[in-house]
N, C-alpha and C positions, 0 to 999 in steps of 0.2 A: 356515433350510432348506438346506438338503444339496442342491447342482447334482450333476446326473450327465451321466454321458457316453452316455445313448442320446437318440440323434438320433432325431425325429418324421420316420414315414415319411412318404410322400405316398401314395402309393395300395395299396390292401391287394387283396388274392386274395380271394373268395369264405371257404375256409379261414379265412385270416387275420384277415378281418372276425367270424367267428361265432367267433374264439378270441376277441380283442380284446371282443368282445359279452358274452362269457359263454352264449355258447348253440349249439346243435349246428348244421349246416351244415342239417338240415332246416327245424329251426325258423326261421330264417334265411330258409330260402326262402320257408316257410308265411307268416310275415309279411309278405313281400317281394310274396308271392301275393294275402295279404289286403288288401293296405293301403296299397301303391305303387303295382305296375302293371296298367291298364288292362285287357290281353287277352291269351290265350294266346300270340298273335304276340311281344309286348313280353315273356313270361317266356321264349319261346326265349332273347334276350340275355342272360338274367340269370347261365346258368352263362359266362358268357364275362365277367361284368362285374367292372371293379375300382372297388375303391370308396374317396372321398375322405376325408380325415378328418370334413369339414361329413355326407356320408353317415353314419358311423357316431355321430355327436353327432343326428342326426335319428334313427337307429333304435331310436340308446341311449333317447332319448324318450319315441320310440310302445311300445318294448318295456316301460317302466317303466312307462308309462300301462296296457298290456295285463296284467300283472303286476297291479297296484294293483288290477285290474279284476275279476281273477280271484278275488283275497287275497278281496274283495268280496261279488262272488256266493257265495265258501264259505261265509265268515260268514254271510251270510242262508240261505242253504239249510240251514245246519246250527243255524241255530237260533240262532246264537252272536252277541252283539250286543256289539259293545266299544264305549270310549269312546276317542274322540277328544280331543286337549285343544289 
């Protein structure tokens, strides 16, 4: 394995986190909205928040799980049944 010379940051922007993600700065919040914080008061902080790496390995999670979820419900609405192995 090939070491490289980028340093692991410590804390990422809003931006930074939904590049790092894979996913737009909405989606980001949408999730952030659905499935983190409690109440409109706690998502005023959220465009102000910066987020840790453990942050972004926890959203990479719920985002994968949401994803998986989705692939999911397609398949069943459309009829489509694969197999698993």
């Amino acid at each position: 394995m090939t070491p490289t010379n980028k340093q692991a940051k410590s804390h990422y922007s809003e931006t930074e986190a939904a590049v790092a993600l894979g996913v737009s700065v909405d989606e980001l919040r949408s999730v952030i909205r659905s499935h983190v914080v409690k109440g409109e008061e706690e998502m005023a902080n959220v465009a102000s928040a910066m987020f840790q790496p453990s942050d972004l390995l926890v959203l990479r999670m719920l985002l994968s799980r949401l994803h998986a979820e989705s692939a999911a419900e397609a398949d069943t609405a459309g009829g489509v049944r694969t197999a698993t192995v």
